[in-house]
Structure formats: C-alpha cells, structure tokens
N, C-alpha and C positions, 0 to 999 in steps of 0.2 A: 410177957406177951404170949407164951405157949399155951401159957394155962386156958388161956384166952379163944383161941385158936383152934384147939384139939378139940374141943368138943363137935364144934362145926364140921371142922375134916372128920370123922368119926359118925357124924350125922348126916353127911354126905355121901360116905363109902357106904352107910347102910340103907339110904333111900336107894342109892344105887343098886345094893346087893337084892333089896326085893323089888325092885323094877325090873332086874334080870331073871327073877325068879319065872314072876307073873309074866313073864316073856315066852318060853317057853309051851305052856301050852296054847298062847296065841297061835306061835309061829307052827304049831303042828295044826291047829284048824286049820288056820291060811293053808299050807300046803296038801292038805286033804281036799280044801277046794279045786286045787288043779291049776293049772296055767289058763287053762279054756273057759275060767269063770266067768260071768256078764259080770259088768259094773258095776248091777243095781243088787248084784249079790254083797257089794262091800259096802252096802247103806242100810244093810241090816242092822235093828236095835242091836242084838250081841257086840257085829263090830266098832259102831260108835260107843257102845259103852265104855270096851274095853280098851277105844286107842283115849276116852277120858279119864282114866287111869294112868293111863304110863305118861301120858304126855305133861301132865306136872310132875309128875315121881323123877322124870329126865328133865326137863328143866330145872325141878328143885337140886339137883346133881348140878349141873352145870354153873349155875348161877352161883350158888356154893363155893364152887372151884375157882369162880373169878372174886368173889368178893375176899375168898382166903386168900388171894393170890394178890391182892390190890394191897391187902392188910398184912401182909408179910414185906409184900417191896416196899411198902411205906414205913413198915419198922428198920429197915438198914437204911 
C-alpha cells in the first residue's frame, strides 16, 4: 500500500511547496496596498487572477491530505 500512497503524499507536499512559493509575492502586493485600500481595489484583474491560481493549488493540497488519510485508515 506505500508504494501506493507515496506518490500522492509527494504530489501534495509539492503542489503545496509551489502554492507557497506563488504566495509570496502576492502577499508583498497586498501589503504594498496598505491597510487604507478601497474594495474595489481587490477586484482588480491581477487580483482575481492570482487568488485563481492558488485556490486550486490549496485545495488540490488538502483534498490530497484527506483522501491519503481515508486511504491509510482504511488499510489498518
């Protein structure tokens, strides 16, 4: 069942690893906006793009983590 398995975990820690990558210079825009930014400054094309990137790369992470996890308790 490892053999099984590992690939997934393995495939998960690395959608993770560049989910956290691409995170990075999100989160320095955002903060170059300021605390005092209007709304309709976070309905810019740029930032819809970018949060449709991360927001499967973090699901595909999670979902991952539950189906390894259903698939391990179910092998003991």
């Amino acid at each position: 069942m490892e053999n099984f398995v590992t690939p997934f975990i393995r495939g998960g820690l690395l959608a993770l690893l560049v989910s956290g990558i691409w995170l990075v210079p999100f989160k320095e825009r955002l903060r170059a906006m300021g605390r005092d930014a209007p709304f309709l400054a976070f309905t810019a094309p740029w930032f819809r793009q970018q949060l449709l990137l991360r927001f499967p790369a973090s699901q595909l992470c999670w979902w991952t983590a539950v189906i390894v996890g259903f698939v391990s308790a179910g092998s003991h």
